[in-house]
TORZAMI-788223 format. One record per atom (N, C-alpha, C): x, y, z; residue in one letter. Coordinates in steps of 0.02 Angstrom, whole numbers, plus 50000, padded with zeros to 5 digits. Example, Ala and Ser with C-alpha at 12.3 -4.5 7.8 and 13.67 -1.06 7.14 Angstrom:
TORZAMI-788223
506604971650390A/506154977550390A/506604983550390A/506424988850354S/506844994750357S/506455000250394S/
end
This chain:
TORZAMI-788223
496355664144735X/496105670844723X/496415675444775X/496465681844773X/496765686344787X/496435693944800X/496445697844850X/496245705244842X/496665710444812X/497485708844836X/497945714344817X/498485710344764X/498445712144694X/498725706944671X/499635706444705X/499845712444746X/500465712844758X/500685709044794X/499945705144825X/500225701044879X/499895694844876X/499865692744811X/499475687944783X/499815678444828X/500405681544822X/500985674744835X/500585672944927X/500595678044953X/500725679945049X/499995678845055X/499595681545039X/498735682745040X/498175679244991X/498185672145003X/497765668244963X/497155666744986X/496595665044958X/495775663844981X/495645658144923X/495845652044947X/495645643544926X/494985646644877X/494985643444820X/494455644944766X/493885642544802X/493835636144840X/493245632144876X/493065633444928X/493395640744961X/493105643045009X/492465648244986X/492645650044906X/492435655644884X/491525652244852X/491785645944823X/491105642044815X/490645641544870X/491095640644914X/490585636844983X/490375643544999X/490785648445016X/490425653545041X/489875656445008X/489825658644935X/489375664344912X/488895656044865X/488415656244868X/487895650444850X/487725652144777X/487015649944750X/486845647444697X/486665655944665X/486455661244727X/486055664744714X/486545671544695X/487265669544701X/487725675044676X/487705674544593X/487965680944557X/487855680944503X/488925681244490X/488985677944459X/489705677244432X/489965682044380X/490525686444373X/490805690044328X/491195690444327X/491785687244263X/492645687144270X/492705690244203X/493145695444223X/493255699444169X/494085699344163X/494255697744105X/495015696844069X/494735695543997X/495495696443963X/495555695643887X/495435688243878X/495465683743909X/495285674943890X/496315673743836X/496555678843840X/497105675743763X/497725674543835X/497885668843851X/498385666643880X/498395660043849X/498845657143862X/499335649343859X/498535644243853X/498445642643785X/497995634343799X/498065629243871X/498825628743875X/498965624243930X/498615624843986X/498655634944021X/498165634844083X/497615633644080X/497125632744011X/496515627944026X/496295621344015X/496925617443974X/496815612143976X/497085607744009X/497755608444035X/498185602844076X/498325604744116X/498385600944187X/498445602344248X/499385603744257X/499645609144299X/500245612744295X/500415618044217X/499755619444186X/500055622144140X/500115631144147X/499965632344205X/499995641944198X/500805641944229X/501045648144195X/501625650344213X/501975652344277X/501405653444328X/501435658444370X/501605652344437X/501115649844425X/501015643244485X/500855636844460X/501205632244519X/500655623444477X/499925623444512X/499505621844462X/498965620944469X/498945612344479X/498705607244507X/498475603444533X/498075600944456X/497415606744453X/496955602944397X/497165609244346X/496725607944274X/496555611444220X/496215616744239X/496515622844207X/495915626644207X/495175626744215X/494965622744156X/494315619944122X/494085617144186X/494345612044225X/494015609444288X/493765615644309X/494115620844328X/493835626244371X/493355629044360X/493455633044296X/492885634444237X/492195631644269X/492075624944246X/491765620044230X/491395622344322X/491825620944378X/491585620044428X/491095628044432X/491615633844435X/491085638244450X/490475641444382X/490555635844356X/489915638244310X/489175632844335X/489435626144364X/489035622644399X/488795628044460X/489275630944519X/488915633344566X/488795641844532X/488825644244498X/488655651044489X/488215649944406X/487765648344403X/487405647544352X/487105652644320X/487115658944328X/487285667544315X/487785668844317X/488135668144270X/488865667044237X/488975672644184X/489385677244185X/489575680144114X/490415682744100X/490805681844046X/491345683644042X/491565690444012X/491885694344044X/491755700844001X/492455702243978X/492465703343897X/493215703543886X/493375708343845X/493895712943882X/494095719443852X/494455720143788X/494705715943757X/495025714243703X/494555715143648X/494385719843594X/494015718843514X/493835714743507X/493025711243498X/492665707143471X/493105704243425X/493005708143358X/493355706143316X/494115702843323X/494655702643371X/495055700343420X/495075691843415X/494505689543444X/494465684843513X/494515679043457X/494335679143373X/494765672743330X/495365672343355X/495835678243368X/496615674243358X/496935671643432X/496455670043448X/496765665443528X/496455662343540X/496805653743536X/496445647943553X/496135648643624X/496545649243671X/496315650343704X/495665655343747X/495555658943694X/494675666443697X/494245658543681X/494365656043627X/493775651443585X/493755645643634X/494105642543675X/494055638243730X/493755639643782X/493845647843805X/493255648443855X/492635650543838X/492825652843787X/491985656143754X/491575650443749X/491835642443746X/491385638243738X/491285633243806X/491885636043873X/491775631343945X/491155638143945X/491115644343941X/490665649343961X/489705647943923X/490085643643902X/489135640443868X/488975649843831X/489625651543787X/489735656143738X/489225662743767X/489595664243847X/489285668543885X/489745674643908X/490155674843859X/490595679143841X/490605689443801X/490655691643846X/490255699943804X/490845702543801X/491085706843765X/491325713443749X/491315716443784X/491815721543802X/491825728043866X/491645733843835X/491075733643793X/490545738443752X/490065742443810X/489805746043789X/488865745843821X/488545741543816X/488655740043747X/487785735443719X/488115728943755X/488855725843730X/488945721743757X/488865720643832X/489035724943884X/488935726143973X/487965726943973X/487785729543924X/487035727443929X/486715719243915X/487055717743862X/486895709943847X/487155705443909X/487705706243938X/487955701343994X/487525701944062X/487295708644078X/486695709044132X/486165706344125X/486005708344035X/485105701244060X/485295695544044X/486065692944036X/486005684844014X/485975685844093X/486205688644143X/486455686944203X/485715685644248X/485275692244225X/484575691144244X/484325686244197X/484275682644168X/483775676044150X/484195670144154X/484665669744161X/485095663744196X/484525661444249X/484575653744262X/484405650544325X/483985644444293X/
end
């Protein structure tokens, strides 16, 4: 993870520093379109950018264990998120906790976020 993406390569923060640091009682929100490469969530070295070690999905998987107020918010048309295997792969590591960058949708992802736990 990263603050400035310009200096994403130079300025890194270990994903497991980010677990250990913020606990059970942070509320989680990753907002992207979910439509990239199947590979970066299923096989380990599959994103373009960098080798990853594990799968996406491991990661997924981990910070939905420690952030259990979890929601994905994705700017891309509802109607959209059929034509990328990869939207329908996380919509279902997200225990289908996935909203729209709507109102109603940014309203629905706050009280899943408040009754999470």
């Amino acid at each position: 993870m990263w603050k400035d993406n310009c200096r994403r390569f130079a300025e890194r923060t270990p994903t497991w520093d980010i677990l250990h640091k913020h606990g059970a009682d942070w509320k989680l929100v990753v907002v992207g379109d979910a439509a990239m490469s199947p590979y970066e969530i299923s096989h380990p070295g599959g994103s373009v950018e960098h080798m990853n070690e594990e799968a996406g999905a491991v990661w997924l998987s981990r910070l939905a264990q420690v952030y259990p107020a979890a929601a994905w918010i994705n700017p891309a048309p509802e109607a959209h998120w059929g034509w990328s295997q990869s939207t329908a792969m996380i919509r279902t590591l997200m225990a289908d906790r996935m909203f729209p960058l709507t109102l109603e949708g940014l309203d629905a992802a706050m009280r899943s976020l408040t009754r999470a736990r």
